[in-house]
C-alpha positions in Angstrom: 28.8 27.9 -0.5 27.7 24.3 0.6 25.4 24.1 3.4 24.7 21.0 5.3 21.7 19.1 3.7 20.5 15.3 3.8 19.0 12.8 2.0 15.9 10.7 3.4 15.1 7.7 1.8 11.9 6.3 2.3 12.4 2.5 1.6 9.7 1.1 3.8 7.3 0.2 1.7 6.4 -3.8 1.0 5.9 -3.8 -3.0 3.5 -5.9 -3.0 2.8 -5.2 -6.6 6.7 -5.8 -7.4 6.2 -9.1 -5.8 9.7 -8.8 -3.3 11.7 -6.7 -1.7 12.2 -4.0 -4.6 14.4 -1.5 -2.2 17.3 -3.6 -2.1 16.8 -5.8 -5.4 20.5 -5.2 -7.7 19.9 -3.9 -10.6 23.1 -4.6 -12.3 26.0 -7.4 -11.3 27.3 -5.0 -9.4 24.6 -5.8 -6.5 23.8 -2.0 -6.2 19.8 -1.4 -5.8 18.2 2.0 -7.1 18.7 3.6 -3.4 22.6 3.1 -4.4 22.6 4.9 -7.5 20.4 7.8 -5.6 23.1 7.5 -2.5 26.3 8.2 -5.1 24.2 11.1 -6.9 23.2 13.0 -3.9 27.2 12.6 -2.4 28.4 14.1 -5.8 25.9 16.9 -5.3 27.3 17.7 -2.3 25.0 16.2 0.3 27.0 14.3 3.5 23.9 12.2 5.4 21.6 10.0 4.6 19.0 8.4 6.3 17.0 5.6 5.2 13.2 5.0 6.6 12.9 1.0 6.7 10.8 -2.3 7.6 11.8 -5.5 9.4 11.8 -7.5 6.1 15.3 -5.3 5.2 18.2 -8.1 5.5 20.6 -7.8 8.2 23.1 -8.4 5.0 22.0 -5.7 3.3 22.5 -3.1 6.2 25.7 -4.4 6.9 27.1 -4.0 3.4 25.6 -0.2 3.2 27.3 0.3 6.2 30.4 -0.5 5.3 29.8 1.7 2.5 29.5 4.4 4.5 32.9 4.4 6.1 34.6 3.4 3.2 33.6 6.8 1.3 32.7 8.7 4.7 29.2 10.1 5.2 26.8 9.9 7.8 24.6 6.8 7.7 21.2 6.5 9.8 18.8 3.6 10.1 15.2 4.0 11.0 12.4 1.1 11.5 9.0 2.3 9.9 7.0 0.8 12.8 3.3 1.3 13.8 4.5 2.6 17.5 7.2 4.6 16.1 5.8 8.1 16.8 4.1 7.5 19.7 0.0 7.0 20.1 -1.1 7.2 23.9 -4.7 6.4 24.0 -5.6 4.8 20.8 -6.4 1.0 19.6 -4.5 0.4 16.5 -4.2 -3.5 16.6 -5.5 -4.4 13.6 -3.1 -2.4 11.7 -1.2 -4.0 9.0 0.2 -1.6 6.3 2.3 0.7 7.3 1.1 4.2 8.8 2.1 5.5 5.3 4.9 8.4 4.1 3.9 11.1 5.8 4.3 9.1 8.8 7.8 7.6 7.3 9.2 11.2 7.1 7.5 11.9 10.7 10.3 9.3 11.7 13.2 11.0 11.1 12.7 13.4 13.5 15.4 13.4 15.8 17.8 12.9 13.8 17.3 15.7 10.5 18.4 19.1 12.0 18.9 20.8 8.2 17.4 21.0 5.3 16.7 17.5 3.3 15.8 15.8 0.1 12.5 13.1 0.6 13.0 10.5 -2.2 11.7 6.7 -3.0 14.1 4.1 -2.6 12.4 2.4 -5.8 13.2 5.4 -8.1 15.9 6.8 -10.1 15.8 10.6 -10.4 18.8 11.1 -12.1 21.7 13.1 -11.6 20.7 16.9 -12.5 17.6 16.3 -9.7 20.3 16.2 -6.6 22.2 19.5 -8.3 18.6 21.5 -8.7 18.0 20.5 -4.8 21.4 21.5 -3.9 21.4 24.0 -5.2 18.3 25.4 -3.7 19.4 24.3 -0.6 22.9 25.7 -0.9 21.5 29.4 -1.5 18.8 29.3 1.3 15.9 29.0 -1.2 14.4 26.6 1.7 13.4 27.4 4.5 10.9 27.3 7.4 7.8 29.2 5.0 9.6 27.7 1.5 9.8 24.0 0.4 10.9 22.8 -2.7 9.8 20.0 -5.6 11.5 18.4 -8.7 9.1 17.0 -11.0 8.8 14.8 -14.0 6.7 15.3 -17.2 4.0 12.7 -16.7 5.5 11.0 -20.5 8.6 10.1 -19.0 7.0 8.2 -15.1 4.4 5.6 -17.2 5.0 1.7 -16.9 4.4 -0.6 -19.9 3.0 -2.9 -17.6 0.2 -1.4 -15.6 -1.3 1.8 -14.3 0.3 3.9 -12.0 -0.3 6.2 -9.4 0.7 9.5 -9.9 0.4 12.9 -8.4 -0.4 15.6 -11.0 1.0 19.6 -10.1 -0.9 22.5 -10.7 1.1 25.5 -10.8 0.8 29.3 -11.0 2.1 31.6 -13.1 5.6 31.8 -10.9 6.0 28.0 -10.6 4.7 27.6 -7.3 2.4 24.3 -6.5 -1.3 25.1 -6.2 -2.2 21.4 -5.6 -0.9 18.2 -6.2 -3.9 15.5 -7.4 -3.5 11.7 -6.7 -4.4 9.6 -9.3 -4.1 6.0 -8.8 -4.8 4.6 -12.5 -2.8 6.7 -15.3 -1.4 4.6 -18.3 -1.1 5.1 -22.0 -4.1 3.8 -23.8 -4.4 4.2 -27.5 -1.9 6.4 -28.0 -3.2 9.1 -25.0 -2.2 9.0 -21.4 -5.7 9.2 -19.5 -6.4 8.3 -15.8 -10.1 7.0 -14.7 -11.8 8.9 -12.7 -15.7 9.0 -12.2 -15.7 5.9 -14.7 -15.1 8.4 -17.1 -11.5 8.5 -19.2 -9.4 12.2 -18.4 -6.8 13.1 -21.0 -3.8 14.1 -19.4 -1.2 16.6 -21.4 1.9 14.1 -22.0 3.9 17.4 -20.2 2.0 17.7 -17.5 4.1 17.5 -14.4 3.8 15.2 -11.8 5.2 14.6 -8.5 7.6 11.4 -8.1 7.6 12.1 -4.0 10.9 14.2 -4.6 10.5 17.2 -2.3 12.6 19.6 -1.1 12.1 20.3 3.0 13.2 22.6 6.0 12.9 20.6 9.6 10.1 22.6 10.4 7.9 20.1 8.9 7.8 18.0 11.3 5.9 20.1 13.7 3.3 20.1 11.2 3.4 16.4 10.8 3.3 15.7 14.2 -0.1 17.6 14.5 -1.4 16.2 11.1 -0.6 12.9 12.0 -2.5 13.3 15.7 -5.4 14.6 13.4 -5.4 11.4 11.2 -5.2 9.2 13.8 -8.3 11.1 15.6 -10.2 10.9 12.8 -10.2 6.8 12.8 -9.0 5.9 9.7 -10.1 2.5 8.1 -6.9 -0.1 8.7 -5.2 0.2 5.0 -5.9 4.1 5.2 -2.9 5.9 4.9 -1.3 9.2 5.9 0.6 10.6 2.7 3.2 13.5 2.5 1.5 14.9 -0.5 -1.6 15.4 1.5 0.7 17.2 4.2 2.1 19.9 2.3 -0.6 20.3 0.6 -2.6 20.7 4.0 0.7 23.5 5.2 -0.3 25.3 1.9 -4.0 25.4 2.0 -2.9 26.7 5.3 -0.6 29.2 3.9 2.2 27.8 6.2 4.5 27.0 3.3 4.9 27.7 -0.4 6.3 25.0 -2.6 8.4 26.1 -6.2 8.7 23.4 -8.5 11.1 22.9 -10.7 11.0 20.1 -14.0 14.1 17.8 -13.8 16.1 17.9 -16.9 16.8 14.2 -16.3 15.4 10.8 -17.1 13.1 9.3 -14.3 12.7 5.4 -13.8 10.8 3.3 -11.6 10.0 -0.2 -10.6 6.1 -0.9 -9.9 6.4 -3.8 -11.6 9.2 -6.6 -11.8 8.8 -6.1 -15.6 9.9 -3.1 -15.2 13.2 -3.9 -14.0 14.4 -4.5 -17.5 14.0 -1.3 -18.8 16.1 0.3 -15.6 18.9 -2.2 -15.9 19.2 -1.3 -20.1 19.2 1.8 -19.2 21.9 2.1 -16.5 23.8 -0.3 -18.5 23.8 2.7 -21.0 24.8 4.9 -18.3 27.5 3.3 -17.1 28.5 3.0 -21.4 28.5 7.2 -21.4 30.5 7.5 -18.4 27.5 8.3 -16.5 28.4 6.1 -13.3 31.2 3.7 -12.3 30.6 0.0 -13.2 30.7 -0.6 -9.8 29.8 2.1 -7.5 31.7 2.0 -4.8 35.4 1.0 -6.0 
């Protein structure tokens, strides 16, 4: 059994506190970014599209070597510009927009061109291996569908950066592993030993196995119906110019709702991240070990 799924990459975002263009920064001397490493993972686990949500800063360069990657080892490749008209907006004044209308809105892009069930995933994060099987899985024995999303999440331990706080979205779950809510925090971090995030100017103690969500969700195409009217509802509601219109928010709005229920499942592999350049370090050590256990290819693509 092996149905047809994708992966969607949402690689629009500007980094600013990366300071560059963290999508398609290589890693290793091999030139592959993290959204390579996610690409090879989700082909082994049996998934034969991807499509990759972008900006306008993306080099040309960079599209045409992916591309080339894609015929060489034969899947489907889509690009899509994350663009303020790209779902369109009859009747409303957005010209002092700047940021981007956010990953709801990125997801919302893909539209026309996801028919089957799909993975949403950062381009900046590495999810490991086992993540792609648990979502294929799933996906392969029609645990998703139209009333059933899915989720792989992370104990909150294993997501923190040495160099800053981080914004993290912490699960609540019933007794059956199904989400109850997912709540933002922009400002978790170790301190003294405990992982805390601020909130009322007041320090919260977070469980170091509490799960969060690393934006790795598990979706039917019948989202994006319910995005479309979400996102006419944000836009109604006149956002301030950096406000933004997250998926989290979404499927959380589809469950209060009772449109959808979302089962979560902890990911038995490592995560890693880049919010910061110095975090780019620890992620090339750690696919250098990797690569050292057989893990992945020294170069991905030979």
């Amino acid at each position: 059994m092996n149905s047809k799924k994708t992966l969607l990459i949402l690689a629009g975002g500007l980094g600013s506190r990366y300071k560059g263009l963290k999508q398609v920064d290589g890693i290793l001397d091999n030139g592959s970014p993290i959204l390579e490493y996610s690409i090879y993972d989700a082909l082994q686990a049996g998934f034969s599209k991807v499509v990759i949500i972008v900006n306008k800063l993306i080099p040309q360069s960079y599209i045409e070597r992916l591309d080339a990657v894609s015929k060489a080892k034969d899947f489907k490749l889509h690009w899509i510009y994350q663009e303020m008209n790209s779902v369109p907006l009859q009747g409303f004044d957005y010209s002092e927009r700047e940021k981007p209308w956010g990953t709801a809105h990125a997801v919302l892009c893909a539209k026309y061109v996801i028919q089957e069930p799909f993975i949403m995933i950062n381009a900046d994060d590495f999810y490991g291996k086992e993540a792609y099987l648990l979502a294929a899985d799933a996906i392969n024995h029609h645990r998703i569908s139209d009333s059933q999303f899915g989720m792989i999440a992370y104990p909150v331990n294993t997501t923190l950066s040495g160099h800053g706080t981080v914004a993290r979205g912490i699960c609540t779950l019933d007794s059956e592993n199904e989400l109850i809510r997912v709540d933002e925090q922009t400002s978790v971090q170790k301190l003294n030993g405990a992982i805390i995030y601020r909130e009322n100017d007041t320090n919260i103690k977070l469980d170091p196995d509490t799960l969060v969500s690393m934006n790795f969700f598990i979706f039917h195409p019948h989202i994006f119906s319910a995005l479309e009217a979400y996102f006419y509802d944000f836009i109604v509601s006149d956002p301030v110019p950096k406000q933004e219109f997250y998926i989290p928010n979404a499927v959380q709005r589809m469950m209060d709702e009772k449109k959808v229920k979302v089962t979560v499942k902890a990911s038995p592999s490592r995560w890693m991240g880049v919010t910061y350049a110095d975090d780019k370090k620890n992620i090339k050590d750690f696919l250098t070990a990797e690569i050292q256990n057989n893990r992945y290819p020294a170069d991905l693509w030979k």
